[in-house]
C-alpha positions in Angstrom: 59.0 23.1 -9.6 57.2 19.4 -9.1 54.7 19.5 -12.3 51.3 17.5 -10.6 48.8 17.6 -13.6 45.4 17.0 -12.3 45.7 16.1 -11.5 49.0 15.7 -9.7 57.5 15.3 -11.3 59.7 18.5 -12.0 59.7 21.1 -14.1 63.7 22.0 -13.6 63.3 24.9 -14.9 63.8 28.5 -13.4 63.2 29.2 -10.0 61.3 26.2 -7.8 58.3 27.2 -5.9 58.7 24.7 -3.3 55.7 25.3 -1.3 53.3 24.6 -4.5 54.8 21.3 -4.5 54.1 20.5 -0.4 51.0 21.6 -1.9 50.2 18.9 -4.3 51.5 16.1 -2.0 49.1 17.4 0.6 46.1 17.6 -1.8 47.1 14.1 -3.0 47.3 12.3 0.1 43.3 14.0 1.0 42.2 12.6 -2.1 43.1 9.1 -0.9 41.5 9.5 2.6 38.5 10.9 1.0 38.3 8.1 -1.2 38.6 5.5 1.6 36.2 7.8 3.6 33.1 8.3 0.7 32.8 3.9 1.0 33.2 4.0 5.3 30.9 7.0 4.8 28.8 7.4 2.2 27.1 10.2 4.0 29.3 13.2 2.9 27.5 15.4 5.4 29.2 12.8 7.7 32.5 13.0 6.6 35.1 15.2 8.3 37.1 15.6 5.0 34.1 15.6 2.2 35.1 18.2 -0.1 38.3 16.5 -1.2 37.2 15.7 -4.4 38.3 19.8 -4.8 41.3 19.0 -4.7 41.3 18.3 -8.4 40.1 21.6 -9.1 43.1 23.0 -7.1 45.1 20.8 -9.2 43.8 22.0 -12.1 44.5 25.4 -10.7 48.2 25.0 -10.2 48.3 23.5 -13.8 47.4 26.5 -15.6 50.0 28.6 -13.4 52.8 26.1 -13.7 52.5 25.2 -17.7 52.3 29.2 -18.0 55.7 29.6 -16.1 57.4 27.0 -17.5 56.4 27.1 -21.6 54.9 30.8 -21.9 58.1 31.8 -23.2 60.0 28.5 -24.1 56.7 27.0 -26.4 57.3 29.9 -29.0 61.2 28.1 -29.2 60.2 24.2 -28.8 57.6 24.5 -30.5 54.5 22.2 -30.1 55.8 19.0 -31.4 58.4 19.2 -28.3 56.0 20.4 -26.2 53.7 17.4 -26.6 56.6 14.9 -26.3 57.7 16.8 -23.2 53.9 17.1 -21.6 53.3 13.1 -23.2 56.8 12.0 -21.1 56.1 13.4 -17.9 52.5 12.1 -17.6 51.6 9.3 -20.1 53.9 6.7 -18.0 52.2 6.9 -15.1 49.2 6.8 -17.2 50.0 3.5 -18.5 51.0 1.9 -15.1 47.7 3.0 -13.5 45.8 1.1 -16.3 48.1 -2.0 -15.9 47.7 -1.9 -12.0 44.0 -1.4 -12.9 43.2 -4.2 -14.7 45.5 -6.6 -12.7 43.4 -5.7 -9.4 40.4 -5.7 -11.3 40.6 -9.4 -12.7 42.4 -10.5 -9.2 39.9 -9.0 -7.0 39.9 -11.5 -3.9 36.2 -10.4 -3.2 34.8 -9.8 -6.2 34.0 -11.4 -9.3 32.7 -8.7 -11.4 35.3 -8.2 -13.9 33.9 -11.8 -15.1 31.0 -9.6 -16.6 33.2 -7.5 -18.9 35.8 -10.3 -19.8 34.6 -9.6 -23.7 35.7 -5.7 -23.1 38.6 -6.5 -21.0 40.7 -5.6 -23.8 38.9 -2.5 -24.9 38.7 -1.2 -21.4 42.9 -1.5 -20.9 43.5 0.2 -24.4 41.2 2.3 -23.7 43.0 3.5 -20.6 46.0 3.3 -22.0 45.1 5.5 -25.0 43.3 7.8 -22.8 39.7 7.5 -24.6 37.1 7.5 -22.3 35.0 4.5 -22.0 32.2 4.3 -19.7 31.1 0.5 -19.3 30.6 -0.9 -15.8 27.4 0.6 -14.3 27.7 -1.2 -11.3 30.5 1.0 -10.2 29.4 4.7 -11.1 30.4 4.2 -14.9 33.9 6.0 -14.5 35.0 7.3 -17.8 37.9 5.0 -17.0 37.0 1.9 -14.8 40.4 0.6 -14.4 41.8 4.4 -12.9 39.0 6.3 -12.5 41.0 9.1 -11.6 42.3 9.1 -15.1 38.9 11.6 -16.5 41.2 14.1 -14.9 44.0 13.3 -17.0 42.1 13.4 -20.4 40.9 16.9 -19.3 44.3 17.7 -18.5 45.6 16.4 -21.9 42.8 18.7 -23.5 43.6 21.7 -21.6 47.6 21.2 -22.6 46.1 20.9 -26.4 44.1 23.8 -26.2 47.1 25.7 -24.4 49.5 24.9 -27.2 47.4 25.9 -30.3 45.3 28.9 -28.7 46.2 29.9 -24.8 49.5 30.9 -25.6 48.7 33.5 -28.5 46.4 35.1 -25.6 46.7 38.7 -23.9 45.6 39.6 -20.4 42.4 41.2 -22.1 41.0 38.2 -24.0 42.7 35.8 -20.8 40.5 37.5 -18.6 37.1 37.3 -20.5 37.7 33.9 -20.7 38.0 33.6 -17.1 35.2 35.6 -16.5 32.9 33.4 -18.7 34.7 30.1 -17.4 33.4 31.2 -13.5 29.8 32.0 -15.0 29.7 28.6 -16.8 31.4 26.8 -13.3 28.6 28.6 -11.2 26.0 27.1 -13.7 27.6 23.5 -13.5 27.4 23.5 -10.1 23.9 24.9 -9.5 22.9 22.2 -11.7 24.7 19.2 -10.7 24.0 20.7 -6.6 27.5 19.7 -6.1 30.8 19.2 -8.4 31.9 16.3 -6.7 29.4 14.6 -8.7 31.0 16.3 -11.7 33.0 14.6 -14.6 34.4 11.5 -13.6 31.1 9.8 -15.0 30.0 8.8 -18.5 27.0 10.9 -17.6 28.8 13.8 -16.5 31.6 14.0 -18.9 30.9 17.6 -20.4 30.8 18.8 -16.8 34.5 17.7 -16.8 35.5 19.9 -19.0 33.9 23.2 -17.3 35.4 21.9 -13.8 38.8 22.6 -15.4 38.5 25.3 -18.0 37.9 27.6 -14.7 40.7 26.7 -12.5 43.3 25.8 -15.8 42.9 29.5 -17.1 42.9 31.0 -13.7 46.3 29.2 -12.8 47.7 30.9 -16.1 46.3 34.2 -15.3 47.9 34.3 -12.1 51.2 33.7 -13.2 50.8 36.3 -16.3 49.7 38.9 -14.7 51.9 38.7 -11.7 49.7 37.7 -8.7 52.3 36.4 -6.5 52.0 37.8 -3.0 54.5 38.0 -0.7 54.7 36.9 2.5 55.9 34.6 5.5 53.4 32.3 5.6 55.3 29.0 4.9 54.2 25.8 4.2 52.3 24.5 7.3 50.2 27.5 6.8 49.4 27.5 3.8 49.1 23.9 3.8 46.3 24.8 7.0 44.6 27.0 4.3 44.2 24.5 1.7 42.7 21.9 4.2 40.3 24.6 5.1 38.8 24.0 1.7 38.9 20.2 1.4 37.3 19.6 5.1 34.7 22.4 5.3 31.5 20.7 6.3 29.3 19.4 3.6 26.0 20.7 3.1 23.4 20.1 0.3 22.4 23.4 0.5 25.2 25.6 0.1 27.4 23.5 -2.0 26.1 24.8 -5.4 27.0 28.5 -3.7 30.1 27.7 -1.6 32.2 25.0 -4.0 32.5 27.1 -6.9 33.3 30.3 -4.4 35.7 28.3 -3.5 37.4 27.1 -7.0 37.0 30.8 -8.1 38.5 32.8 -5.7 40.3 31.1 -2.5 42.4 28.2 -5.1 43.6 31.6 -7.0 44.6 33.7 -4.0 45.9 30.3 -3.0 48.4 29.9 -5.4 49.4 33.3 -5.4 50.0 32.6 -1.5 51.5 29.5 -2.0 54.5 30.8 -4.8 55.0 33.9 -2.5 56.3 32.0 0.3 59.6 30.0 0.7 60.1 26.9 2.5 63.0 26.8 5.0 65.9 24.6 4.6 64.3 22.5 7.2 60.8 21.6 5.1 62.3 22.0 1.7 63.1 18.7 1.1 60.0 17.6 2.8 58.2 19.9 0.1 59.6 18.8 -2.8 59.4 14.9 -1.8 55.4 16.1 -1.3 55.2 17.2 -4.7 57.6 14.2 -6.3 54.9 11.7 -5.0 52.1 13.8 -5.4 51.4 11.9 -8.7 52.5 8.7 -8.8 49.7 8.6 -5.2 47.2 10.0 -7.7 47.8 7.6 -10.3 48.3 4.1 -8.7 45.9 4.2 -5.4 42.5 3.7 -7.1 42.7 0.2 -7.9 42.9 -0.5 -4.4 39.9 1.4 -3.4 38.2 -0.8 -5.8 39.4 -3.8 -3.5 38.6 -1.7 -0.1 34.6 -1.4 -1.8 34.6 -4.9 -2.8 35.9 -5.8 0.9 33.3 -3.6 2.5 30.0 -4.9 0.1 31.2 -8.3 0.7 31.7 -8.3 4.2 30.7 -5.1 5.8 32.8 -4.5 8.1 32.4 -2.0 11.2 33.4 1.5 11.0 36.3 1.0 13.5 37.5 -2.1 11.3 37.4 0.2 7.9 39.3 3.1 9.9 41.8 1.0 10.7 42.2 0.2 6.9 42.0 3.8 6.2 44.8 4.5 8.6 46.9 1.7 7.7 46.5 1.7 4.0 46.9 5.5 3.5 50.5 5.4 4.3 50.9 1.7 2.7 49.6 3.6 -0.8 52.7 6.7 -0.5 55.3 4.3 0.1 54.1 2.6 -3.1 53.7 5.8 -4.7 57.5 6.5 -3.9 58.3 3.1 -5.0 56.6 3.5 -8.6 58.1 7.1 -8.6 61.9 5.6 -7.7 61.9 3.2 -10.0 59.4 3.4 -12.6 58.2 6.7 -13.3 62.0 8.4 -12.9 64.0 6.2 -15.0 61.0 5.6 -17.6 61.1 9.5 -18.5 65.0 9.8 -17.9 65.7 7.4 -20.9 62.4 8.6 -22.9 63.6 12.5 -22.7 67.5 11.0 -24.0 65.8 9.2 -27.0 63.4 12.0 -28.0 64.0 15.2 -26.4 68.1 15.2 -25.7 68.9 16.0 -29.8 65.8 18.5 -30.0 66.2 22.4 -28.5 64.4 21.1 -25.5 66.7 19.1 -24.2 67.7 21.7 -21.6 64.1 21.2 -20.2 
């Protein structure tokens, strides 16, 4: 089972819920439109695909259920030092090639000259990234936690949640799981009354505790799904369910119902979604499609930022007409998954294939 973090590889372990993984790549590929889109249209009520920015809650989400299913009963055996090597191989290369891409684009911007403003934190700002320490520092561009890959915030919560799993979820029963949750929706109701929307939420040095409520919710219901069994049955298959989930990141946007609607959303439909979603199979026909959906899924969410930089730099410089950015949008999209694949192919893949033989192949998890 393709193991997205927040975030968005494989878990080869088990049985492979293949439909999770068209999943992902579906959720990854609406982030990028909707991060083309929120620059064509700032105007989210405008926007036919505004609630994207969910779709790293549902990530979140099918975190907690997949690190349940595959470590619930292998962490006790690892044991944490393998499981952080494991967790660090799958998702800190990608990690490191986001930050590299980011500060190459950055500095190389053909339209814009504001890295020349932070040349004396440069430096900081890549180890930074690299290291995954949050440093908000350019103001001029919503003072991401990480400038370089601002999807990255999701990461460090991820990294968090996988620390907090290790040392405290695991030890967990359903009775003590499901106060948690119960307090996790409360305090995700509360962040989102407050903020009016969780879009706004976490990716910001202003909003960085807000981070950490937007995944403790979804992270802890993903686990209790798989623990206690939620997995329904049925016939649905992927286009369906893949319907279903775009339901959620193209509902219309609306000031006045978001702090109500988004976290009913995270709560209960991303939940029953999973459950949906690893009770169907995917024919023989859309399997492969599935798990090439998931393979990507990552690698998209990890490399595609930079260039959104360059798309808002493009559009402040020149401002372009909406037909002109569409086109960008239309074209770029599909430019941004075959680079995905490319980093995936022949980065990302051979990166963790000779990292797991030097430190995981002589430990007990080398059958992972």
């Amino acid at each position: 089972m393709s193991d997205h973090t927040t975030g968005p590889g494989a878990l080869d372990t088990k049985q492979h819920y293949e439909i999770l993984d068209g999943l992902r790549g579906v959720a990854a590929i609406a982030v990028v439109i909707f991060h083309f889109m929120e620059i064509a249209i700032p105007d989210y009520k405008e926007s036919f695909i505004a609630h994207a920015y969910l779709a790293v809650d549902f990530f979140f989400c099918l975190s907690g259920f997949v690190i349940a299913y595959a470590y619930d009963s292998r962490l006790p055996v690892i044991g944490r030092i393998s499981f952080f090597k494991l967790r660090l191989i799958r998702l800190h290369p990608l990690v490191i090639v986001g930050t590299v891409l980011g500060i190459v684009l950055f500095v190389f911007d053909p339209f814009s000259d504001l890295w020349l403003k932070y040349t004396d934190r440069l430096l900081v700002m890549f180890v930074a990234g690299c290291l995954m320490i949050p440093y908000p520092v350019v103001r001029e561009r919503f003072f991401n936690l990480f400038h370089l890959n601002a999807p990255a915030w999701s990461l460090f919560w991820e990294y968090i949640a996988n620390i907090v799993y290790a040392f405290i979820l695991i030890r967990l029963g359903k009775k003590v799981l499901w106060a948690l949750v119960v307090l996790a929706a409360v305090a995700l109701f509360w962040q989102a009354y407050q903020a009016k929307f969780l879009g706004g939420v976490g990716f910001s040095g202003d909003t960085f505790w807000g981070g950490g409520i937007r995944a403790l919710y979804p992270f802890l219901a993903g686990i209790l799904v798989y623990r206690s069994g939620y997995i329904i049955k049925s016939g649905l298959g992927f286009l369906i369910t893949a319907a279903l989930l775009l339901a959620a990141l193209m509902f219309p946007f609306s000031p006045a119902y978001n702090p109500v609607a988004e976290p009913i959303v995270v709560v209960f439909y991303f939940p029953l979604l999973v459950a949906l979603g690893a009770g169907t199979n995917a024919g023989s026909r859309i399997r492969k499609i599935c798990q090439l959906s998931g393979d990507i899924s990552y690698p998209l969410y990890m490399v595609h930022y930079p260039f959104i930089w360059i798309f808002l730099s493009y559009v402040e410089k020149y401002k372009p007409t909406l037909l002109h950015m569409s086109i960008i949008t239309a074209v770029g999209t599909p430019l941004l998954i075959a680079l995905a694949y490319g980093v995936l192919v022949f980065i990302d893949i051979p990166v963790r294939r000779y990292l797991k033989s030097k430190l995981i192949d002589s430990s007990p998890a080398a059958t992972h």
